[in-house]
NUBA-521383 format. One record per residue: chain; residue number from 1; x, z, y of N, C-alpha, C, O in turn. Coordinates in Angstrom, 2 decimals, decimal comma. Atoms other than C-alpha are relative to their C-alpha. Layout:
BEGIN
+--------+-----+---------+---------+---------+---------+---------+---------+---------+---------+---------+---------+---------+---------+
! chaine ! num !    n.xx !    n.zz !    n.yy !   ca.xx !   ca.zz !   ca.yy !    c.xx !    c.zz !    c.yy !    o.xx !    o.zz !    o.yy !
+--------+-----+---------+---------+---------+---------+---------+---------+---------+---------+---------+---------+---------+---------+
!      A ! NUM !       X !       Z !       Y !       X !       Z !       Y !       X !       Z !       Y !       X !       Z !       Y !
...
+--------+-----+---------+---------+---------+---------+---------+---------+---------+---------+---------+---------+---------+---------+
END
This chain:
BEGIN
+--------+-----+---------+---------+---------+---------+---------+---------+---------+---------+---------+---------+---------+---------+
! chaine ! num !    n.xx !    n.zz !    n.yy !   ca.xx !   ca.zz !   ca.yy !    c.xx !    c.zz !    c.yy !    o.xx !    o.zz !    o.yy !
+--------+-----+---------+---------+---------+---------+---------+---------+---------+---------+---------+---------+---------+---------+
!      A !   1 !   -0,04 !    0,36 !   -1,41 !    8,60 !  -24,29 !   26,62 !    0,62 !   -1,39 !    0,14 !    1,52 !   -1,62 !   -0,67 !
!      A !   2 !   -0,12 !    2,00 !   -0,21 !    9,11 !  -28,46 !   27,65 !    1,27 !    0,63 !    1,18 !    1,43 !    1,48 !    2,06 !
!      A !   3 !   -1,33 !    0,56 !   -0,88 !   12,36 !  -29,40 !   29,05 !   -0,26 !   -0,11 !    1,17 !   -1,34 !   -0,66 !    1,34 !
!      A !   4 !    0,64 !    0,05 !   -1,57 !   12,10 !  -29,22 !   32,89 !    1,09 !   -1,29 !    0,43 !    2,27 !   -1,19 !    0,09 !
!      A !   5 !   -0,89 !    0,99 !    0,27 !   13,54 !  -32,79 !   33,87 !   -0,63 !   -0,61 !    1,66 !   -1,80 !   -0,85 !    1,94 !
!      A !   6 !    0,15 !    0,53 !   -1,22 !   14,04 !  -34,05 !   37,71 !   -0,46 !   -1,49 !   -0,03 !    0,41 !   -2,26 !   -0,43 !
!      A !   7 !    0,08 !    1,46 !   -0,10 !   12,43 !  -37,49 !   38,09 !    0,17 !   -1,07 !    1,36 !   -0,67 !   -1,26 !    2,24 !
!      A !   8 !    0,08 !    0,59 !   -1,15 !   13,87 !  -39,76 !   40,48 !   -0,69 !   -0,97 !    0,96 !   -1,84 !   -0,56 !    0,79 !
!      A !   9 !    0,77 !    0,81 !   -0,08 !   12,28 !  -42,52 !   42,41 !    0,20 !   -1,01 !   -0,93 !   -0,81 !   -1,32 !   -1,58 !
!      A !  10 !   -0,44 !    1,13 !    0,91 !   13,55 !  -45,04 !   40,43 !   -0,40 !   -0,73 !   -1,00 !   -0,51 !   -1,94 !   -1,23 !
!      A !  11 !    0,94 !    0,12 !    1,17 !   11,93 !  -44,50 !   37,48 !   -0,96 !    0,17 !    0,24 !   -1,53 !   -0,92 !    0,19 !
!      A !  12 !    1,58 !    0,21 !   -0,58 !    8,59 !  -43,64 !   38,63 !   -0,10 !   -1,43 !    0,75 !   -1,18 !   -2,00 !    0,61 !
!      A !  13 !    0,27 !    1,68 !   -0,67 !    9,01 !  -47,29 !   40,66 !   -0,36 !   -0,65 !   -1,10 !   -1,49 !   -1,12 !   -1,23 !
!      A !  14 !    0,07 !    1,24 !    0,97 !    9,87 !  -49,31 !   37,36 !   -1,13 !    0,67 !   -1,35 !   -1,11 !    0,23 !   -2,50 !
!      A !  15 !    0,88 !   -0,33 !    0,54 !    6,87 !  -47,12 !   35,97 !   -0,92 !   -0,96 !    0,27 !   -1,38 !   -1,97 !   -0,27 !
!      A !  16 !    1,36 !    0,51 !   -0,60 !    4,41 !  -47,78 !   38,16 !   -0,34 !   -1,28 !    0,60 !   -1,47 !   -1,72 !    0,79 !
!      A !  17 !    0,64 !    1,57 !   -0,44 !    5,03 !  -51,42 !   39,61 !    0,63 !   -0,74 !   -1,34 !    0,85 !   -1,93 !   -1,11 !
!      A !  18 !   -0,04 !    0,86 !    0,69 !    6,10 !  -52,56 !   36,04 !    1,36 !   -0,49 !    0,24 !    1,49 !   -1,50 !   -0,46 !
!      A !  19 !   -1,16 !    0,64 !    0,31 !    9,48 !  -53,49 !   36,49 !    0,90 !    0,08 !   -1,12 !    0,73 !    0,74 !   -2,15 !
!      A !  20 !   -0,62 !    0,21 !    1,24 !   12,17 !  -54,53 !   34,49 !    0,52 !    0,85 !   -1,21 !    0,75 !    0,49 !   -2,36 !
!      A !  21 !   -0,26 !   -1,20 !    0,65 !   13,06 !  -51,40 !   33,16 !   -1,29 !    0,60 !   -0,15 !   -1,22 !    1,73 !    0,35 !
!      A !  22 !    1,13 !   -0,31 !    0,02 !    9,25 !  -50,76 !   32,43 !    0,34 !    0,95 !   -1,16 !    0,39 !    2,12 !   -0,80 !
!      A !  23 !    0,23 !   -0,47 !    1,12 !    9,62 !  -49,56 !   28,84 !    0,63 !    1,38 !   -0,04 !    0,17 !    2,48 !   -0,37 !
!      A !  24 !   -0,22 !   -1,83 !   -0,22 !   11,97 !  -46,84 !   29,55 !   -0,49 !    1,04 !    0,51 !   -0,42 !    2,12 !   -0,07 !
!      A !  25 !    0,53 !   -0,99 !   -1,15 !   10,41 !  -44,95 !   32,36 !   -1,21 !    0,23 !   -0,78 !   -1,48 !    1,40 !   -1,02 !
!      A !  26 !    1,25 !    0,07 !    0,73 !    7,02 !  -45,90 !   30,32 !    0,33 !    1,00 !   -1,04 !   -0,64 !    1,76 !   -1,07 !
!      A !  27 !   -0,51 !   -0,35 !    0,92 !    8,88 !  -44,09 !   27,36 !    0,16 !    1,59 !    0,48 !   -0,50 !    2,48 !   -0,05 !
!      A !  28 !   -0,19 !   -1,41 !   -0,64 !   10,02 !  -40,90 !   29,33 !   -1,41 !    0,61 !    1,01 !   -1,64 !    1,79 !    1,28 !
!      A !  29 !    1,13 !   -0,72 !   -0,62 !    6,71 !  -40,74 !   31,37 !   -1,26 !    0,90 !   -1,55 !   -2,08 !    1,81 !   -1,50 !
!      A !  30 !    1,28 !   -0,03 !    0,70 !    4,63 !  -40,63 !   28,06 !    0,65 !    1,45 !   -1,16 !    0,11 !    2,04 !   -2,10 !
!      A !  31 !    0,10 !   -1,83 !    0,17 !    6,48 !  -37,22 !   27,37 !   -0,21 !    0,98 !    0,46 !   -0,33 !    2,12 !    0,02 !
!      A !  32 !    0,78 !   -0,92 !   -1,13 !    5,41 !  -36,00 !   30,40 !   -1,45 !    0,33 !   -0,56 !   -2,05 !    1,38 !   -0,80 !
!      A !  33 !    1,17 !   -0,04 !    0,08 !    2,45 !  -37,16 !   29,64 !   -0,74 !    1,43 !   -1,17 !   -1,45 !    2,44 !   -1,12 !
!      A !  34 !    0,16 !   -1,20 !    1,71 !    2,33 !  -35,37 !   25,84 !    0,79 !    1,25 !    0,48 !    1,11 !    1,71 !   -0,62 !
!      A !  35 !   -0,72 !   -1,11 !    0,24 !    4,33 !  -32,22 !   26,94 !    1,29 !    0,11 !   -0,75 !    1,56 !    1,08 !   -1,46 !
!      A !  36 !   -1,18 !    0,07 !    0,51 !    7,36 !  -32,89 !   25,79 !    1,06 !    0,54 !    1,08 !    2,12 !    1,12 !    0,84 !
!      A !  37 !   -0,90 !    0,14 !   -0,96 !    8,96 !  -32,71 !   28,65 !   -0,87 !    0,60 !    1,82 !   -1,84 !   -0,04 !    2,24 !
!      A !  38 !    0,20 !   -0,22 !   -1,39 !    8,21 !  -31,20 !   32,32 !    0,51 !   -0,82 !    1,03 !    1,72 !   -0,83 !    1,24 !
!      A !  39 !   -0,68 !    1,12 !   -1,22 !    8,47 !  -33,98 !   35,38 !    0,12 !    0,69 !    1,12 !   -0,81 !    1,41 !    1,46 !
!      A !  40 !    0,46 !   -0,81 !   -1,53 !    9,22 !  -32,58 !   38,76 !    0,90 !   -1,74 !    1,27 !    1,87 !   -2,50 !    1,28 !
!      A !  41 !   -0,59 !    0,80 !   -1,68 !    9,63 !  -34,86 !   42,40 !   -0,18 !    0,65 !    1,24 !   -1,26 !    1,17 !    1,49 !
!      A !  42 !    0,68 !   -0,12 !   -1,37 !    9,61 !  -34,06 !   45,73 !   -0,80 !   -1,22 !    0,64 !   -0,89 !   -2,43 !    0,43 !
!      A !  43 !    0,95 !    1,20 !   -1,15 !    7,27 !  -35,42 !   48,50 !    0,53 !   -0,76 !    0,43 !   -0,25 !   -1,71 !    0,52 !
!      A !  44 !   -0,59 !    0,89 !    0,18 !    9,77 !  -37,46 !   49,29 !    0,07 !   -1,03 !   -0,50 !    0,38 !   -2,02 !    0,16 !
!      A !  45 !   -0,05 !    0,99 !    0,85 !    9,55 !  -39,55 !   46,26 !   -1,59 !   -0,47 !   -0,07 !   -1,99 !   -1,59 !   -0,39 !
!      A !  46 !    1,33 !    0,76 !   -0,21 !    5,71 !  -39,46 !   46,83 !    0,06 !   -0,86 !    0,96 !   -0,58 !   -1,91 !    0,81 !
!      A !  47 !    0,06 !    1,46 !   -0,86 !    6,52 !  -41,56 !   49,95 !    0,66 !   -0,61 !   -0,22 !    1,32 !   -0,72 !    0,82 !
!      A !  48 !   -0,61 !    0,88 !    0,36 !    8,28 !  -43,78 !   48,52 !   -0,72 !   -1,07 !   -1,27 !   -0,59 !   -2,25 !   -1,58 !
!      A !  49 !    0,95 !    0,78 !    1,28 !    5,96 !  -44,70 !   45,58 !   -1,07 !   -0,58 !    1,20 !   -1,47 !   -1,74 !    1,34 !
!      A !  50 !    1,75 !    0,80 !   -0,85 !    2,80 !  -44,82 !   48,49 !    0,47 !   -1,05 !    0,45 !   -0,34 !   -1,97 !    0,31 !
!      A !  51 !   -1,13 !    0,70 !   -1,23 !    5,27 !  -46,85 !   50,62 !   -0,38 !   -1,99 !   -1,24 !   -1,01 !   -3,04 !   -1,07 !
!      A !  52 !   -0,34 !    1,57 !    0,36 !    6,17 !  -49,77 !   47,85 !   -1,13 !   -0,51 !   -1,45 !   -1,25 !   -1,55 !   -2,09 !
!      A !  53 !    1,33 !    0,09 !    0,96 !    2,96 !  -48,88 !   45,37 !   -1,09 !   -1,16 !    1,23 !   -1,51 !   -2,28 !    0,93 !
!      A !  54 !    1,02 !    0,01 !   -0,76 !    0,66 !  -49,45 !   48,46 !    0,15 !   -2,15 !    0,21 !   -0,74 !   -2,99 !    0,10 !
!      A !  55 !   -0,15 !    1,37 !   -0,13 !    2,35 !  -53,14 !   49,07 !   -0,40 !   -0,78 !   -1,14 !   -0,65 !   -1,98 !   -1,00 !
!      A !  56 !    0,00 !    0,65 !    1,49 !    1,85 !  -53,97 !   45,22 !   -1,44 !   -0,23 !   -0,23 !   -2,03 !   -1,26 !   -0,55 !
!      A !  57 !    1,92 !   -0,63 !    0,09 !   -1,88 !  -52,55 !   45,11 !   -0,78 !    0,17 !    0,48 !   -1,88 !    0,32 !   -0,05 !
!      A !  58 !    1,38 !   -0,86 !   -0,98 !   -3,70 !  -51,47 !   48,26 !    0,30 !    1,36 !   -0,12 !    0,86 !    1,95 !   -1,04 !
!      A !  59 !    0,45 !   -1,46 !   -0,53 !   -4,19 !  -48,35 !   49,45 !   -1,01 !    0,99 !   -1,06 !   -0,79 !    2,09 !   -1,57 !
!      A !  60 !    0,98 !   -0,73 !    0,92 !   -7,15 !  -47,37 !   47,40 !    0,37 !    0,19 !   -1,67 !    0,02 !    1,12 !   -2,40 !
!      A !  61 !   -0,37 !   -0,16 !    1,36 !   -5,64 !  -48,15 !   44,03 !    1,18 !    0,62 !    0,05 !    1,30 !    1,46 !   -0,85 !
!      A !  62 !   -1,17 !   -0,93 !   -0,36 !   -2,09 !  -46,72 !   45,37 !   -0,59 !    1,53 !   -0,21 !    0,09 !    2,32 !   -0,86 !
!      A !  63 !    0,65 !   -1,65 !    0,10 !   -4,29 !  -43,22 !   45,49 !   -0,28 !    0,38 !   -1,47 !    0,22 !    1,07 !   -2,35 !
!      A !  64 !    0,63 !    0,03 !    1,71 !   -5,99 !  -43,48 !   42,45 !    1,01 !    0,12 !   -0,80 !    1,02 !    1,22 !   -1,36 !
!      A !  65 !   -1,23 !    0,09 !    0,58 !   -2,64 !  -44,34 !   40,70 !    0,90 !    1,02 !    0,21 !    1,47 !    1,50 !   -0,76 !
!      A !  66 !   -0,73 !   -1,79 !   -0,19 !   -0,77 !  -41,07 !   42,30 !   -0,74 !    0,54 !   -0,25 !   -0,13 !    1,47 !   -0,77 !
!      A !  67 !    0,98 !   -1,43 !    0,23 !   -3,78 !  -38,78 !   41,73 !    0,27 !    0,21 !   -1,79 !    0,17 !    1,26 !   -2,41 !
!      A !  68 !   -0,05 !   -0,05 !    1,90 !   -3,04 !  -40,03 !   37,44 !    1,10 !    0,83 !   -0,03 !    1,15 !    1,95 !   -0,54 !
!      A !  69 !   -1,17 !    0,07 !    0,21 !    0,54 !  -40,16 !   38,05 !    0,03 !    1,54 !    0,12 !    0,89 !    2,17 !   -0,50 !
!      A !  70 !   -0,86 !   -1,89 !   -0,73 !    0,55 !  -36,10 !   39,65 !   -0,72 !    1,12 !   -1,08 !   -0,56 !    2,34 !   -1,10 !
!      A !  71 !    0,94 !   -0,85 !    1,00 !   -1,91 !  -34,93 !   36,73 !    1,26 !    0,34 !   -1,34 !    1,16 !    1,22 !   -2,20 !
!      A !  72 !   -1,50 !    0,12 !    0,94 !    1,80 !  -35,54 !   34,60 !    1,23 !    0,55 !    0,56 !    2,13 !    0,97 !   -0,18 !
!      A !  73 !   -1,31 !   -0,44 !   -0,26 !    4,43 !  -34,52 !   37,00 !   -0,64 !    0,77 !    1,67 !   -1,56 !    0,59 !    2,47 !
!      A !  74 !    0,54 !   -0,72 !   -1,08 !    4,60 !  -31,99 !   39,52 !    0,80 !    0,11 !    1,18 !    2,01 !    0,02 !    0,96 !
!      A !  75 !   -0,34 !    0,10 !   -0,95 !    5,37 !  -31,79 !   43,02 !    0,79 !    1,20 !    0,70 !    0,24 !    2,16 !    1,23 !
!      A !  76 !   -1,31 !   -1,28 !   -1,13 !    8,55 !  -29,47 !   44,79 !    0,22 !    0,16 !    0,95 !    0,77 !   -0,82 !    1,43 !
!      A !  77 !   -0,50 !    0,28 !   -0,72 !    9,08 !  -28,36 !   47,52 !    1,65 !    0,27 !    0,32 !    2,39 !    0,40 !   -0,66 !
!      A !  78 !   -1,28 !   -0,71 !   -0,45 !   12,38 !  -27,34 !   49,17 !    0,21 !    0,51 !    1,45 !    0,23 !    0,10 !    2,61 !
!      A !  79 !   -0,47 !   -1,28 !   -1,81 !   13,21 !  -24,22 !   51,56 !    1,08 !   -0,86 !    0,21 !    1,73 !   -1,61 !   -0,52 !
!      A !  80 !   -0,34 !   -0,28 !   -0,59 !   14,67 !  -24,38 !   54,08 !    1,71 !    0,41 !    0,07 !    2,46 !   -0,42 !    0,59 !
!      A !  81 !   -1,03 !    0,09 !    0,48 !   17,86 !  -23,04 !   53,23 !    0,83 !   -0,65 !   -0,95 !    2,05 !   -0,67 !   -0,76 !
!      A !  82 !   -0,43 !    0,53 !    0,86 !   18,37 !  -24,99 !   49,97 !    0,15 !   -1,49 !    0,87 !    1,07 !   -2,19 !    0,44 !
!      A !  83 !   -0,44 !    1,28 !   -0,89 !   18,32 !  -28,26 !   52,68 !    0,67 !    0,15 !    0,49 !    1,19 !   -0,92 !    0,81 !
!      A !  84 !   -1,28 !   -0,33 !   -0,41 !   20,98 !  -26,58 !   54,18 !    1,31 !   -0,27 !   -0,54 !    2,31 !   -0,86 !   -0,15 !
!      A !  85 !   -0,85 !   -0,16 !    0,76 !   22,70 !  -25,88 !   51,57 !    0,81 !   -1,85 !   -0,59 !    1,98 !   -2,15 !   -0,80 !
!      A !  86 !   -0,71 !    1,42 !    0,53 !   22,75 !  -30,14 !   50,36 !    0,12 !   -0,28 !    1,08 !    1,12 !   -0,99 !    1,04 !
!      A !  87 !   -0,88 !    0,76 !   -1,18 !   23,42 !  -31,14 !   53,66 !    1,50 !    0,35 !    0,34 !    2,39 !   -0,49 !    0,49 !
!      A !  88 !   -1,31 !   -0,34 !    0,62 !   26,36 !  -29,21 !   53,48 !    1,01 !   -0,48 !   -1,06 !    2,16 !   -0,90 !   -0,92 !
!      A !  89 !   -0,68 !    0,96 !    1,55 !   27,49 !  -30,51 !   50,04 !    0,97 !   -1,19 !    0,30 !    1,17 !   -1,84 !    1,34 !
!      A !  90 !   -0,68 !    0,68 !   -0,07 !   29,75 !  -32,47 !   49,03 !   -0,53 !   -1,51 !   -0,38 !    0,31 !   -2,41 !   -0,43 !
!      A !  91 !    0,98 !    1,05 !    0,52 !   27,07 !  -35,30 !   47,90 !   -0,40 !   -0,45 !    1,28 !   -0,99 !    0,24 !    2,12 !
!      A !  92 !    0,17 !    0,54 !   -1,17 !   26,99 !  -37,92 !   50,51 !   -1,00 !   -0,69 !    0,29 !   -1,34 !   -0,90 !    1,45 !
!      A !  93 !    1,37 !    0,65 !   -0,64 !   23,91 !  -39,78 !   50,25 !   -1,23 !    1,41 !    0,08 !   -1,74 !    2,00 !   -0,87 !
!      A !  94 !    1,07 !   -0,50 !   -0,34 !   21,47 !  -37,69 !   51,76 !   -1,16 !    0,36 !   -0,94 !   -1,45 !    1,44 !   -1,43 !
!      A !  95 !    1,41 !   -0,65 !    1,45 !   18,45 !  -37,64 !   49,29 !    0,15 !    0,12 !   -0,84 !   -0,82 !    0,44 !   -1,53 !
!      A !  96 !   -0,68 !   -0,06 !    1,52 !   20,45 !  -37,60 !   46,36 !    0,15 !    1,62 !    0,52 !   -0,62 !    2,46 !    0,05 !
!      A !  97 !   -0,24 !   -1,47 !   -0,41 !   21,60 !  -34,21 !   48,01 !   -1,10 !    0,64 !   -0,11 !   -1,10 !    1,68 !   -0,77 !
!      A !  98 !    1,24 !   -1,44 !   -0,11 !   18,22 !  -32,52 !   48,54 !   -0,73 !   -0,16 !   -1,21 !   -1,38 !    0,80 !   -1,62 !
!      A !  99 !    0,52 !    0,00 !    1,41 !   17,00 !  -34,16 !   45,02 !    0,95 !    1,21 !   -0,46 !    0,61 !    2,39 !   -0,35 !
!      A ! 100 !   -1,21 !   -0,96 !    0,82 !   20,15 !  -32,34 !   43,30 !   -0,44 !    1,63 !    0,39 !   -0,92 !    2,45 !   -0,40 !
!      A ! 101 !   -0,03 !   -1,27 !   -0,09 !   20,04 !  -29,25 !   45,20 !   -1,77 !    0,39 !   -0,44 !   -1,97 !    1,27 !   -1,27 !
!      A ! 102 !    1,48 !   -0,58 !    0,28 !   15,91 !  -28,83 !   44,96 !    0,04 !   -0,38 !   -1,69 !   -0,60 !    0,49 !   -2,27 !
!      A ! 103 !   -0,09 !   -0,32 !    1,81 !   16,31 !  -29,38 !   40,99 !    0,57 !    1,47 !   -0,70 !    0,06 !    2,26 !   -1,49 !
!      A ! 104 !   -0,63 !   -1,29 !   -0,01 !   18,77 !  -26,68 !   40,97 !   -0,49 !    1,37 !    0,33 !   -0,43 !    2,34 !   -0,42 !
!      A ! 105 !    1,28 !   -0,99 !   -0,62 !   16,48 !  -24,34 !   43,19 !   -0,81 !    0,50 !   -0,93 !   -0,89 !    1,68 !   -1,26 !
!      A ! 106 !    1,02 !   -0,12 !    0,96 !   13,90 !  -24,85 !   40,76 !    0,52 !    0,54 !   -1,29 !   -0,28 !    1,26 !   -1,89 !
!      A ! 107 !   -0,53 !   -0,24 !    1,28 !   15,94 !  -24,23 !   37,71 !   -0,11 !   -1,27 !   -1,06 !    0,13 !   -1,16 !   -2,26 !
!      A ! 108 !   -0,02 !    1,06 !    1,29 !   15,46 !  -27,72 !   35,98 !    1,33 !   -0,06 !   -0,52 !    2,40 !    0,42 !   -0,13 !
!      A ! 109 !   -1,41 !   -0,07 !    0,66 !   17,69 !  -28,85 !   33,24 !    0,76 !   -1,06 !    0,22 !    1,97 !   -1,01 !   -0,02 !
!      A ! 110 !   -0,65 !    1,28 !   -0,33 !   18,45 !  -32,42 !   34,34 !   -0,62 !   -0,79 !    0,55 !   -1,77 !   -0,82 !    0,12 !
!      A ! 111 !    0,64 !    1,15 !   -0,43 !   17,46 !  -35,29 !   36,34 !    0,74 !   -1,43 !   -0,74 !    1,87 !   -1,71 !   -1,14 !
!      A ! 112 !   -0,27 !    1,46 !    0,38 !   16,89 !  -39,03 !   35,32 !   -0,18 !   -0,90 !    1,14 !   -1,32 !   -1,08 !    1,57 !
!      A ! 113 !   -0,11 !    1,13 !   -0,32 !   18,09 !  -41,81 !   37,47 !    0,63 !   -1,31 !   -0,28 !    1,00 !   -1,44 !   -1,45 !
!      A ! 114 !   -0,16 !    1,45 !    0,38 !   19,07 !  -45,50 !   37,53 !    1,46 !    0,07 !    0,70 !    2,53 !   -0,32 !    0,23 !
!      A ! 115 !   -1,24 !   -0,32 !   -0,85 !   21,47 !  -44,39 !   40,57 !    1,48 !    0,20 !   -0,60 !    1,79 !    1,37 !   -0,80 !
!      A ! 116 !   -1,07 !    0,27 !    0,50 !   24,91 !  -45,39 !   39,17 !    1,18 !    1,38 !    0,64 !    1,78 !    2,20 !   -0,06 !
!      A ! 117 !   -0,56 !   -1,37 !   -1,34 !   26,66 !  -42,74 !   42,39 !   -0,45 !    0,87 !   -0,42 !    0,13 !    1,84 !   -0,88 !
!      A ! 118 !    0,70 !   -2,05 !    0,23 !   24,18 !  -40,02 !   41,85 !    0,42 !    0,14 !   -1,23 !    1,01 !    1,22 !   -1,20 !
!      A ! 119 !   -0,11 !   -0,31 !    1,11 !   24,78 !  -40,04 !   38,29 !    1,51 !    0,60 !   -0,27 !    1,89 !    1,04 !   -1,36 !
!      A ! 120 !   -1,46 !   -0,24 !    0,31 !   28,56 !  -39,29 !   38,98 !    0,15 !    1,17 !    0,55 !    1,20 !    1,80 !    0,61 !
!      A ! 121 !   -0,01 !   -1,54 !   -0,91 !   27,30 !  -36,15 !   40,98 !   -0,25 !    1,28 !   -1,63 !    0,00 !    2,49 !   -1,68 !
!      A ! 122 !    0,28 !   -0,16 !    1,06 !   26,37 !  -35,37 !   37,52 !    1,15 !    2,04 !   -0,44 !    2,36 !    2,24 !   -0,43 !
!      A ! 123 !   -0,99 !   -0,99 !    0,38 !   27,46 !  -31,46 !   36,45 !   -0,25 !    0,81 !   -1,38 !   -1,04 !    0,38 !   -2,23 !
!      A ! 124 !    1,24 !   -0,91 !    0,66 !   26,79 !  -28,36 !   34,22 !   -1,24 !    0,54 !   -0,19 !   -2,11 !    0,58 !   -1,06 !
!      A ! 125 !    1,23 !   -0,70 !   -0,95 !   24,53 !  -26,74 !   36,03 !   -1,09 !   -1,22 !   -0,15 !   -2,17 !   -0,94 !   -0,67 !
!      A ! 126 !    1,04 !    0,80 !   -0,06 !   22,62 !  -29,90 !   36,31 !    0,55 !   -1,24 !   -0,53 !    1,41 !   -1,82 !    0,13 !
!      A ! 127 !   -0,57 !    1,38 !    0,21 !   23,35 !  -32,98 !   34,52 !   -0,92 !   -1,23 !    0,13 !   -1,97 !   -1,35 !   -0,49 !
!      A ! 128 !    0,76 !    1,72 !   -0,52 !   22,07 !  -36,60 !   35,82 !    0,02 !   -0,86 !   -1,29 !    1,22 !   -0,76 !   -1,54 !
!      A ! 129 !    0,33 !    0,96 !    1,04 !   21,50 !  -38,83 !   32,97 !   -0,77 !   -1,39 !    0,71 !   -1,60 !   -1,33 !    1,61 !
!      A ! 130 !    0,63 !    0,54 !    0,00 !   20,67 !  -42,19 !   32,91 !   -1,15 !   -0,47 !   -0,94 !   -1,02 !    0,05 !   -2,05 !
!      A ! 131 !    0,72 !   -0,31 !    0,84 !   17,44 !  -43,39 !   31,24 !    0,14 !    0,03 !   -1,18 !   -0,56 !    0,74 !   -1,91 !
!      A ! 132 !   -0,48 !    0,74 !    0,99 !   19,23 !  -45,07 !   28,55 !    0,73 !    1,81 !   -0,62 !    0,34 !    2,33 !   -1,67 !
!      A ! 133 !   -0,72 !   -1,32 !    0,25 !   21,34 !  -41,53 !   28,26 !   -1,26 !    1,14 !   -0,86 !   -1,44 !    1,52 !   -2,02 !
!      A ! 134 !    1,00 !   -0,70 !    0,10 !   18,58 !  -39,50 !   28,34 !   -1,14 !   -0,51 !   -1,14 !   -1,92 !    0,37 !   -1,49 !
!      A ! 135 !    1,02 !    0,45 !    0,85 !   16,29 !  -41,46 !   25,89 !    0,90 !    0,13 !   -1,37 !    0,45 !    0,83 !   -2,28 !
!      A ! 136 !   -1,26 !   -0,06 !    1,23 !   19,35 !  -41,73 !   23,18 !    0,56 !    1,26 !   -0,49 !    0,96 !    1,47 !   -1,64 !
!      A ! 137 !   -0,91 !   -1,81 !    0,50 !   20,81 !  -37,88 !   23,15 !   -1,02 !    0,52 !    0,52 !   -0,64 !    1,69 !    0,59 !
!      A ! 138 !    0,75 !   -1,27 !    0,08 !   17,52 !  -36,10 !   24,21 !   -0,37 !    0,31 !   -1,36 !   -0,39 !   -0,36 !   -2,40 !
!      A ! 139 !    0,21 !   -0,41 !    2,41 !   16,60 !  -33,95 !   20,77 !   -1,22 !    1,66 !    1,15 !   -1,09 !    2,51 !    2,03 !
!      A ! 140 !    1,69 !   -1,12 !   -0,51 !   12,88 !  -31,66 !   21,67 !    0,47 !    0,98 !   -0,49 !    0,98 !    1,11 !   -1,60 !
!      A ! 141 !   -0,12 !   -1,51 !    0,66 !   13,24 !  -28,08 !   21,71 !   -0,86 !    0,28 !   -1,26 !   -2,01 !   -0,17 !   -1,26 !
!      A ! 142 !    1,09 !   -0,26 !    0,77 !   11,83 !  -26,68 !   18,39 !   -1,22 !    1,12 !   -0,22 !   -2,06 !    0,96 !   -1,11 !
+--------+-----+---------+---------+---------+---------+---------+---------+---------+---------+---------+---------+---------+---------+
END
């Protein structure tokens, strides 16, 4: 069974428009890709890719480019109560909260961001890694 692994926007950005941190995200997508690894986002993070993909690319290639991108990582939602539950929390930025708690929901084993803060929300239950973290001490189930 593949590692179930929260993907933030962050990295899907410096995926998909090529930024400076290309190679990592490129590096962790292409275990998605191979099964190495399970990606999960919320819709959330899909508007945020259409949002600053769409300025980079158009509209039509923005689609095309999420329809690849979602054939690799899969889409979460979150009840109702579990948005309760991170608004509640003690995690103060807002979408960091409903990322965290909807990872948790789901049962993943960790999310990867760039987010310096979120990464300090970092626990057992769920540990935040950055990519650099996460590319250096992941070891594949056998």
């Amino acid at each position: 069974m593949a590692y179930k692994v929260f993907l933030d926007a962050n990295i899907l950005l410096d995926f998909t428009l090529k930024r400076n941190d290309y190679e990592q995200s490129k590096k962790i997508m292409s275990f998605a890709v191979d099964g190495q690894i399970e990606g999960f986002i919320t819709p959330s993070i899909v508007h945020i890719l259409a949002y600053w993909m769409s300025k980079a690319y158009g509209t039509i290639k923005t689609k095309e480019l999420l329809i690849v991108l979602l054939s690799s990582v899969t889409v979460i939602n979150i009840p109702h109560n579990i948005v309760l539950n991170a608004l509640q929390s003690s995690i103060e930025d807002v979408e960091d909260a409903l990322q965290y708690y909807s990872a948790l929901h789901h049962g993943l084993n960790c999310l990867i961001t760039r987010d310096k803060l979120f990464q300090k929300e970092s626990t057992l239950s769920l540990p935040i890694y950055s990519p650099e973290q996460f590319l250096s001490g992941f070891k594949f189930p056998s």
